[in-house]
DOVEX-358763 format. One record per residue (C-alpha): x, y, z. Coordinates in steps of 0.02 Angstrom, whole numbers, plus 50000, padded with zeros to 5 digits. Layout:
N
XYZ...
REM end
This chain:
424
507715054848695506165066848694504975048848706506045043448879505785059748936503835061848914503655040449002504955048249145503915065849165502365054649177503075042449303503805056649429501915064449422501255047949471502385042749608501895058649672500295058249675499825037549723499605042349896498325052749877496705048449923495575061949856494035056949746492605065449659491045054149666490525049849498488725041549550487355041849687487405027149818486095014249805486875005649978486575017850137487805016450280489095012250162490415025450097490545029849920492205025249904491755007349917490165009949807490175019749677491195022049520492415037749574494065048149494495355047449621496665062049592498015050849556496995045949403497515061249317499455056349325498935038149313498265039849128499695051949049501005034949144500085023649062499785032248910501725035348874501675017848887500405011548740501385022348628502875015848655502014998048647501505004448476502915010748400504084994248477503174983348520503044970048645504774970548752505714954348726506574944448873505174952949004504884945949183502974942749191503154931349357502144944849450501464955649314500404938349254499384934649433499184953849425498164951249275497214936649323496424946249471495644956649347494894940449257494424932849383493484949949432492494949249263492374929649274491264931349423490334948649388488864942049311488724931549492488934944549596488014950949725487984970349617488684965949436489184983749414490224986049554490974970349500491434976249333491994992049376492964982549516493894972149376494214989149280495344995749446496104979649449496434977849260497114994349252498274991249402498984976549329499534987149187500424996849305501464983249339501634979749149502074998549117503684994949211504334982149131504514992748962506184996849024506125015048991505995020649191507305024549309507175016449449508105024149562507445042249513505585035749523506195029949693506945045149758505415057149698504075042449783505195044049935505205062149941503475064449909503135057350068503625072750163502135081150118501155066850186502145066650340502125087650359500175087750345499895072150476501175082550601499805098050593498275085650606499075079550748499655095450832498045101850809497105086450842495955087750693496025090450504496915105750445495375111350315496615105850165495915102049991495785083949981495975080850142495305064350238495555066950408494005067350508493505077650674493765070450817491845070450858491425062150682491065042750702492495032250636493885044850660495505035250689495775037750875496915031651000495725031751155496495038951306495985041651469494435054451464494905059851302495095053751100496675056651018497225059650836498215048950714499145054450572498345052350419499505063250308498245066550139497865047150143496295040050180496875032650339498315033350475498655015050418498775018150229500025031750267500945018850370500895006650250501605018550123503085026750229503685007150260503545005550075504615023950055505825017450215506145001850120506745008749963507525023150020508795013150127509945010549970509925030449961510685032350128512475029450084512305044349955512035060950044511645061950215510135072750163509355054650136509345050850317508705067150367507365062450270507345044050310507355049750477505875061650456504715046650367505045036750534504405048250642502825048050519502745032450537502655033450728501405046550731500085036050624500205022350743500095009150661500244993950720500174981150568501404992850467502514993950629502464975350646503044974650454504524986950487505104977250616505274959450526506004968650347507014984450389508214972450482508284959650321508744972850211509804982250316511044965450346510924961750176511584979450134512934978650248513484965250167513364970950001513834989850002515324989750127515465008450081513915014150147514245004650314514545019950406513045030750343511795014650373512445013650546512215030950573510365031150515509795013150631510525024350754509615037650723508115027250719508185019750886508465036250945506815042850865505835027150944506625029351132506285047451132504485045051058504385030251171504425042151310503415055451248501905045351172501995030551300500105032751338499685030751166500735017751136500495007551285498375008151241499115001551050499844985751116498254983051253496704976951187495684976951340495274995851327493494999951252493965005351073495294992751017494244978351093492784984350954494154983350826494774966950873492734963450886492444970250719493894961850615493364944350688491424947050644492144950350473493194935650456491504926150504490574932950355492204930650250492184911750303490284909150274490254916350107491854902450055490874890350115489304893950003490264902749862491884893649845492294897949667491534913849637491224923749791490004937049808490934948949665492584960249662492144973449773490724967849848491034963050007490554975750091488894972950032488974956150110489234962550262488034974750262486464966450316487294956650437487014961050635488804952350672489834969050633489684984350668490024993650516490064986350323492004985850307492674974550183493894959850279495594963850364496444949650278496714953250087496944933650035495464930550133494554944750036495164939249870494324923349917492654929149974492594939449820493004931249685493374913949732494684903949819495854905149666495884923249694496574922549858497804906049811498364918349694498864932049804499864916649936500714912449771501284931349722501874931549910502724913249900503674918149729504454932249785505164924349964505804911549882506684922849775507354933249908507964918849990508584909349825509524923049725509704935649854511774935049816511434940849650510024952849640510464970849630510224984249779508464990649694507634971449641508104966649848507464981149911505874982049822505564964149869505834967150040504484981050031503464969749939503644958250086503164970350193501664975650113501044955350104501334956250315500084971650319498864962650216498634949050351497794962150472497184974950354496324976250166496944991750077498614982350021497314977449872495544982449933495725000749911496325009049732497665016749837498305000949905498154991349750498955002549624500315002149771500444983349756500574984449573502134998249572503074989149686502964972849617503214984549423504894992149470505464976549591505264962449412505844978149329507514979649438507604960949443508064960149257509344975849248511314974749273511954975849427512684992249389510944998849394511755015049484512055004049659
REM end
C-alpha cells in the first residue's frame, strides 16, 4: 500500500509541474542568436518531479518485474524516436546536442512506459493535471491585465518592447497574450485543450468541474491561439457526442457546460473582437512575418530531406540548420513536428510520428463502443495535440511538449487496457 502511495505522490507532483517551463542553463552557447533552450543541455523544473515519477517506477520494475499483458502500441514508436536520435548523432550537424537530444526523448518515452505499470490512477492524475491549470490560467489573466510579465519566479513572459514577445498587433499599439508560466501563449493553449479534453468526463460529477472547465476556456481564449483553437473545435465536439451517448446521466451537466462555453466565446467575441478579428487576417504586418517565417522554414525543412533523407541534420538540430540561412528571420526549429522529425533524424522519424497519429484514429474510430470514458478521452486529446503539431513544433520539439506527448499517450494505452468500471 505504502509502494502505490510513494508512485501516486510522485505522479500528482509531476502532473503539476509539466507545464512549467522554467530552466537553469547548464552550459554556455556556442551558437549566438539562438536561445539556450534550444542549445544547451538545461534542468527544467519539472525535472525535479520527473525523476522521483520515474524513479517509483524502476523500483517497482525491480521488485515485479516486467508487467505482463502491457499495451506497447504507442509506448514502442516512443522509444524508437530516441534510437533513431542516437542512430544519427554521430551525423549530425552538433553530435552533442544530438545525444543529449536522444536523452530528452529516451527519457520521455519512459514516461509513457511508467504508465503502463498499472499502479496510477487515472482519473486522480487527471483531476490534479486539470486543476493545476488554474495557476497557469490565474498568472496569464495578470500578464494580460497588466500587459506584461508579472516579475514571477520562473516566469517566461516577455515585455512588450523585447523582440519576439507574443503580440497580437493592433492598431498603434502591441498587445499581450497569455502565456500562463509556459514558455509561450501557444504551449499554454496546447495544454488547456489537453486539460479541456480530459476533464470533460469530470463534468457530470460536481458542478465545481465546470466552474473550472469553464475557467480553462477562457484561458484558452486569452492565449489566442489559433492552432490549439482550431484543435478544440474539431475534438471537443467528438468527445462530447460520444459522451452523450455513453453517460446518459451526465447529459444535463454536459449540456450545461457547452452552454456555458458558447456563452464565454460570444461574450469574449465581443469584447476582444479586435484581437480576434487581426488572428484570423493575415494581411496585417506581424502575422504576415509569421506566415513568412513558418514557410521559409518549411523550405529549409524540405532541402535538408532532400540531401539528408535518412539521417537528417541530428535530433535537435534544426535550428542550427536554419541558422545561417538568410530565408528566415529567426533560427526556429519547423512548425510541422512530422516534418521536423524528418529533417532531423530522417524520414522514418517523421513516418513514425503519421503512424502514432494513424494508430490511434483508427482506434477511435474502430473500438470507440468499447473503450472506457478515460482511454476515449485521452485519445481524443491525443488527437488534438497531433492537429497542433501540423502548424506548430512544441507538441515534440520542446521538453515541455514532448514529455506532454508521452503522458497522454502513457495514461490513454494505460486506460485502454483497464475495466470499464475504471470509476466512469
Amino acid at each position: 500500500m505504502r509502494k502505490a502511495l510513494y508512485g501516486q505522490t510522485t505522479s500528482f507532483i509531476f502532473a503539476l509541474l509539466l507545464p512549467f517551463s522554467s530552466y537553469w542553463r547548464l552550459g554556455n552557447s556556442t551558437f549566438p542568436g539562438l536561445l539556450d533552450l534550444y542549445v544547451v543541455p538545461v534542468f527544467y523544473l519539472s525535472d525535479l518531479a520527473l525523476a522521483a515519477f520515474l524513479l517509483t517506477g524502476v523500483i517497482k520494475l525491480f521488485r515485479e518485474g516486467i508487467p505482463k499483458r502491457r499495451l506497447y502500441i504507442f509506448a514502442a514508436p516512443l522509444l524508437s524516436f530516441g534510437g533513431l536520435a542516437l542512430l544519427t548523432a554521430p551525423f549530425a550537424l552538433d553530435p552533442a546536442l544530438a545525444g543529449y537530444t536522444a536523452l530528452r526523448w529516451l527519457i520521455a518515452a519512459a514516461v509513457s512506459l511508467r504508465f503502463l505499470q498499472g499502479d496510477i490512477h487515472l482519473p486522480s492524475f487527471v483531476k490534479v493535471f486539470v486543476a493545476g491549470l488554474l495557476v497557469h490560467v490565474a498568472v496569464g489573466v495578470g500578464q494580460v491585465l497588466a500587459q506584461g510579465p508579472l516579475g514571477l519566479a520562473g516566469e517566461m513572459a516577455l515585455p512588450l518592447t523585447q523582440p519576439g514577445v507574443a503580440i497580437v498587433a493592433l492598431a498603434g499599439r502591441n498587445w499581450l497574450r497569455a502565456y500562463g508560466m509556459t514558455f509561450h501563449p501557444n504551449v499554454l493553449g496546447g495544454y488547456l485543450v489537453v486539460a479541456l479534453l480530459l476533464g470533460m468526463p469530470l463534468l457530470s460529477r460536481r458542478f465545481g468541474w465546470i466552474l473550472l472547465w469553464w475557467t480553462l476556456w477562457g484561458g484558452l481564449f486569452l492565449t489566442f491561439s489559433r492552432s490549439a483553437a482550431l484543435a478544440a473545435i474539431l475534438t471537443v465536439p467528438v468527445l462530447a457526442a460520444w459522451l452523450f451517448w455513453k453517460q446518459p446521466s451526465g447529459r444535463r451537466s454536459l449540456a450545461t457546460a457547452l452552454a456555458g462555453v458558447a456563452l464565454i466565446g460570444a461574450v469574449g467575441g465581443v469584447i476582444f473582437a479586435e484581437q480576434l478579428l487581426v488572428r484570423l487576417r493575415t494581411a496585417t504586418a506581424t502575422e504576415a512575418l509569421s506566415i513568412t517565417e513558418r514557410g521559409a522554414q518549411i523550405q529549409t525543412a524540405i532541402g535538408i530531406l532532400a540531401a539528408r533523407p535518412l539521417n537528417g541534420v541530428g535530433a535537435g538540430n534544426f535550428p542550427l540548420a536554419v541558422q545561417p540561412s538568410a530565408t528566415a528571420r529567426r533560427p526556429l526549429p519547423v512548425h510541422n513536428v512530422p516534418l521536423l522529425l524528418a529533417s532531423e533524424v530522417g524520414v522514418l522519424g517523421g513516418a513514425l510520428w503519421i503512424w502514432i497519429f494513424l494508430a490511434a484514429l483508427v482506434m477511435l474510430i474502430r473500438e470507440g463502443r468499447r473503450l472506457n470514458v478515460w482511454a476515449f478521452s485521452g485519445l481524443c486529446a491525443w488527437l488534438a495535440l497531433c492537429i497542433i503539431a501540423l502548424f506548430d513544433y512544441y507538441p515534440w520539439g520542446l521538453n515541455t511538449g514532448c514529455l506532454l506527448s508521452a503522458t497522454i499517450l502513457g495514461l490513454t494505452s494505460c486506460a485502454i487496457l483497464e475495466e470499464d468500471s475504471l470509476e466512469q
